[in-house]
C-alpha positions as CSV (number, residue, x, y, z in Angstrom):
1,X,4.7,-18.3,-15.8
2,X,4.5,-15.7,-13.0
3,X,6.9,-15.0,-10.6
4,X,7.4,-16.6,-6.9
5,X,5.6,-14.9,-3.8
6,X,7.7,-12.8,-1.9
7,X,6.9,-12.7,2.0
8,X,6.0,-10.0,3.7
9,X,6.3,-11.1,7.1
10,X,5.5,-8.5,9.1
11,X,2.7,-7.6,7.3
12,X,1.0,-11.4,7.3
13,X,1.3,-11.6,3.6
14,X,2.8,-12.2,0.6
15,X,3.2,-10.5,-2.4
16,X,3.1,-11.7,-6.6
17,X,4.0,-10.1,-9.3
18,X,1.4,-11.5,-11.9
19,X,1.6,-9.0,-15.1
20,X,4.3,-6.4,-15.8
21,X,4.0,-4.7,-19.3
22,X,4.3,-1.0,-20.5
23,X,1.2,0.1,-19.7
24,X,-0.7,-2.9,-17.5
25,X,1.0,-4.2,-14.0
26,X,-0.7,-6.2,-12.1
27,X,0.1,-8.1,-8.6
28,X,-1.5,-10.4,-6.2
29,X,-1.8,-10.0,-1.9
30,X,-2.0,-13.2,0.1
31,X,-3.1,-12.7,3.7
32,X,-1.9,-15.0,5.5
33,X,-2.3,-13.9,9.0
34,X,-5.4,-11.1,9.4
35,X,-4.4,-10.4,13.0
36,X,-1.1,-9.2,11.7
37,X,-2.2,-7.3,9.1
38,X,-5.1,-5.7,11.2
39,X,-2.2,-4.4,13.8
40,X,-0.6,-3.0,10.4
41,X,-3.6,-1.4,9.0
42,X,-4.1,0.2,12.9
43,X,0.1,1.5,12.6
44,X,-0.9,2.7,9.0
45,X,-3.6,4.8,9.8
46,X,-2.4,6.4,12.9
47,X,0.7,7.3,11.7
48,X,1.1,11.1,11.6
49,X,4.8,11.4,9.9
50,X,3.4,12.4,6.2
51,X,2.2,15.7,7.7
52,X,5.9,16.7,9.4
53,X,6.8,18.5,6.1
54,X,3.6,20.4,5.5
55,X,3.8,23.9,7.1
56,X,1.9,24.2,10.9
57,X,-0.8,25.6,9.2
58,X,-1.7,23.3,6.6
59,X,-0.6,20.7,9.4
60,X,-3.4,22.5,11.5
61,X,-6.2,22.0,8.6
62,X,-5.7,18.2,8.6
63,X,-5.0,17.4,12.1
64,X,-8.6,17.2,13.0
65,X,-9.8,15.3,10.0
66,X,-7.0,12.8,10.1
67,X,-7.2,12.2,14.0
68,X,-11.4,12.1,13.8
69,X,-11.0,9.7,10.5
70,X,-8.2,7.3,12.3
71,X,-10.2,7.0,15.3
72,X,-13.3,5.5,13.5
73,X,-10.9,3.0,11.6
74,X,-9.3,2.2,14.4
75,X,-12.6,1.2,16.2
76,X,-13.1,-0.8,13.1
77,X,-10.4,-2.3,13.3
78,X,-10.4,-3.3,17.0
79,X,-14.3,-4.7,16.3
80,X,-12.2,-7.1,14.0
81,X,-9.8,-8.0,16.6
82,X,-13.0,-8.5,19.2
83,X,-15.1,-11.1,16.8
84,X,-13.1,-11.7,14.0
85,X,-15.7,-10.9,11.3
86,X,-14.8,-10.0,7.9
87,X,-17.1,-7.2,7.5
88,X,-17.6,-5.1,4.3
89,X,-15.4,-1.8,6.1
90,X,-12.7,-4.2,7.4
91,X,-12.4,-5.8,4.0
92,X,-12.5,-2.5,2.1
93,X,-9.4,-0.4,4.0
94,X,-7.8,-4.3,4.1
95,X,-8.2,-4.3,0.3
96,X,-6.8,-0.2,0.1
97,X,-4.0,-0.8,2.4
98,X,-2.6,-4.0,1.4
99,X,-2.7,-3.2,-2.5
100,X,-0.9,0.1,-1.9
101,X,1.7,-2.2,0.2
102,X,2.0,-4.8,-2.4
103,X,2.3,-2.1,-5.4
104,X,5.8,-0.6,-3.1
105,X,6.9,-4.0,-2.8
106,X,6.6,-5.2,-6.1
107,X,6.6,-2.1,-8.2
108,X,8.7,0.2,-6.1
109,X,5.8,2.3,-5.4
110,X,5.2,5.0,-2.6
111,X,2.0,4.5,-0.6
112,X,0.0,7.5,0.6
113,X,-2.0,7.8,3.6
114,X,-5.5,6.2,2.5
115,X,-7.7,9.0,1.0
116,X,-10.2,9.2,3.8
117,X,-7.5,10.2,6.8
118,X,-6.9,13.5,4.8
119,X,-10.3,13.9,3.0
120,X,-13.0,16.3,5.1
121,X,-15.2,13.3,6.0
122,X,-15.5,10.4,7.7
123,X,-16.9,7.4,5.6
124,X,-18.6,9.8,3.1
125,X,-15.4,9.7,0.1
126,X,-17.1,9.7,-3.1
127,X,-14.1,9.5,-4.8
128,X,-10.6,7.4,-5.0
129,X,-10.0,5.2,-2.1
130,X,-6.0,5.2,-1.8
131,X,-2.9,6.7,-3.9
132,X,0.4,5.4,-4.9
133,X,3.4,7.6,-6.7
134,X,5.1,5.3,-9.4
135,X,9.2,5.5,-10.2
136,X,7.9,7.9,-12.5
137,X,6.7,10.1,-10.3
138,X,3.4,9.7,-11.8
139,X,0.0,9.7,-9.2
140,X,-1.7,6.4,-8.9
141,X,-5.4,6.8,-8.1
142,X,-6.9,3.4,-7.1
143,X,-10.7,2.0,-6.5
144,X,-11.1,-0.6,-4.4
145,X,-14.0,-3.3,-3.8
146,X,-14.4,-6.2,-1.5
147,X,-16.8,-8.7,-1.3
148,X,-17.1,-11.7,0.8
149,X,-18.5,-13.7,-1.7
150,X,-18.2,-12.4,-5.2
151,X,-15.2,-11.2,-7.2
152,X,-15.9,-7.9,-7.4
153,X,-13.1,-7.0,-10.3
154,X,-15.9,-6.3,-12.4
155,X,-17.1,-3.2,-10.3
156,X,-13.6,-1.5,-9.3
157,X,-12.6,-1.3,-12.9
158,X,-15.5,0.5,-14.5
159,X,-15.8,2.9,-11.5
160,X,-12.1,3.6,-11.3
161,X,-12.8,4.8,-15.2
162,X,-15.7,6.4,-14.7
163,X,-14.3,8.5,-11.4
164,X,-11.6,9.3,-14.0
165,X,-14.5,10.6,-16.4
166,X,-15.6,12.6,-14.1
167,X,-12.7,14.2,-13.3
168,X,-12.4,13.1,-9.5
169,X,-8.8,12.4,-9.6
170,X,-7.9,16.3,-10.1
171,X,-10.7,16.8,-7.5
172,X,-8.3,15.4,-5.1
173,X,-5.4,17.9,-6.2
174,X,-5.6,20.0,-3.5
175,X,-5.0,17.7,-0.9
176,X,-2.2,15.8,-2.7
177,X,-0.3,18.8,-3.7
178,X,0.6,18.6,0.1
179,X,1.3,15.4,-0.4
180,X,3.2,14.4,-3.2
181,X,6.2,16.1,-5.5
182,X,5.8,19.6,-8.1
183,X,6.7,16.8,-10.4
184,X,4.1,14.3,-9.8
185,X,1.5,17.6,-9.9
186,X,2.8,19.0,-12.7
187,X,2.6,15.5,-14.6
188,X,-1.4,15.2,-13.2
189,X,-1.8,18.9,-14.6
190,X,-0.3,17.6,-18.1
191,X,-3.1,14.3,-17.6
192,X,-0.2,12.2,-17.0
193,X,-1.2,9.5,-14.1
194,X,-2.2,6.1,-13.7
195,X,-5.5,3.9,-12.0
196,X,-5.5,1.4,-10.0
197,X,-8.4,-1.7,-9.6
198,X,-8.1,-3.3,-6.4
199,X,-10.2,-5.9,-5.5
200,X,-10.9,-9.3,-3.6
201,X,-10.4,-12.4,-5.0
202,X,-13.0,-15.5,-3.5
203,X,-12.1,-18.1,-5.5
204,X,-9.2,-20.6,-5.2
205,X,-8.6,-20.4,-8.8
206,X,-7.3,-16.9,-8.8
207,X,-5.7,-17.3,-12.1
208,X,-8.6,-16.9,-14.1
209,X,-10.0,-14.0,-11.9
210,X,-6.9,-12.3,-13.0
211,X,-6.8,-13.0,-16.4
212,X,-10.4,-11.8,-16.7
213,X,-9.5,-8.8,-14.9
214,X,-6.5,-8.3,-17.4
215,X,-9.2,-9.1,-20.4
216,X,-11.6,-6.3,-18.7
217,X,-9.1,-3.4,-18.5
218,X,-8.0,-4.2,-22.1
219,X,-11.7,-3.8,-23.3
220,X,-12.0,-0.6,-21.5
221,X,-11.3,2.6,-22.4
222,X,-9.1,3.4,-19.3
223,X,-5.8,2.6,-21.3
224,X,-6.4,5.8,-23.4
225,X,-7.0,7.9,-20.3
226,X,-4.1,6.9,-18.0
227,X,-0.3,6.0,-18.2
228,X,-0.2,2.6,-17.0
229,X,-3.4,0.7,-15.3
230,X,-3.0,-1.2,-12.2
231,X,-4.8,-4.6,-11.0
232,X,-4.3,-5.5,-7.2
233,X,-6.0,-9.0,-6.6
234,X,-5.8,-9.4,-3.0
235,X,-7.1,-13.1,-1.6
236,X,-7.2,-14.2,2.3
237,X,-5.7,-17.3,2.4
């Protein structure tokens, strides 16, 4: 039995906690309202305040990329606004942004600014989409796919394992050493950190995506690479 949704009002959604064991968590976003969480995602990506600590002149080396890089989402964003589409870039920060949202609700997790507003290049990330810190001050690297007619659990999984083979999460350490704690760093430098698969859900019986998804990361070999595996299922209602 899972536990009740809690409502996220201000956000248009609501959150689940659907799986909380040692080493898999898992959770579930229901959009309710997509003009409310497209004003969110448009607040989340233009807000500036994660780069008041850094020194001015690391704060000079991201300004550009993080005002060039919020200024094309935004546009997406407003294009959502204008026609109301759910496109594939729309659905994909939606997908980024709301899981890291419903992992600090549920899980008591701190969200970083989506990987592209500090990356070098706009739309061109081969790597992790977004990054959460745990209570254990452990990095979170998370994949996330969107479809508007599959479930796509089946592709964030295996390419959130195989980024990790390929060593892209330390690729990111020097941007998120600006970011995060010496603790969290010094835990990714000992290969202590954690994955998370986010992905849409287009079914109404989102139970058995999620249990499949469960199944999937069990049959993986992602549990032997990371602390604990995360599974975002996030559904527009």
């Amino acid at each position: 039995m899972h536990n009740l949704d809690q409502l996220d009002n201000d956000w248009g959604c609501s959150h689940q906690n659907y799986c909380n064991t040692s080493d898999i968590k898992a959770c579930i976003v229901k959009i309710t309202d997509l003009e409310k969480i497209s004003e969110k995602l448009t607040e989340s990506v233009l807000n500036t305040s994660w780069m008041l600590n850094l020194d001015s002149a690391t704060q000079r080396s991201y300004t550009y990329t993080a005002r060039d890089t919020a200024n094309a989402l935004v546009e997406i964003f407003k294009k959502f606004s204008d026609d109301h589409q759910l496109g594939a870039e729309f659905g994909e920060i939606m997908v980024s942004i709301s899981s890291a949202r419903s992992l600090s609700v549920i899980f008591k997790h701190i969200a970083l600014p989506i990987a592209e507003i500090w990356k070098p290049q706009v739309k061109q990330n081969e790597g992790f989409d977004f990054h959460t810190v745990c209570t254990g001050s452990l990095i979170n690297f998370g994949e996330a796919k969107f479809s508007g007619s599959i479930n796509p659990h089946g592709k964030a999984i295996p390419q959130a394992e195989g980024f990790i083979n390929e060593d892209k999460h330390f690729r990111d350490r020097v941007h998120l050493i600006n970011l995060v704690s010496k603790e969290s760093i010094n835990n990714l430098d000992d290969d202590k950190f954690g994955a998370i698969a986010a992905f849409s859900i287009n079914s109404e019986d989102y139970t058995s995506i999620m249990d499949n998804a469960l199944e999937s990361i069990k049959k993986s070999d992602l549990l032997n690479k990371v602390e604990c595996a995360y599974l975002v299922g996030v559904i527009v209602c």
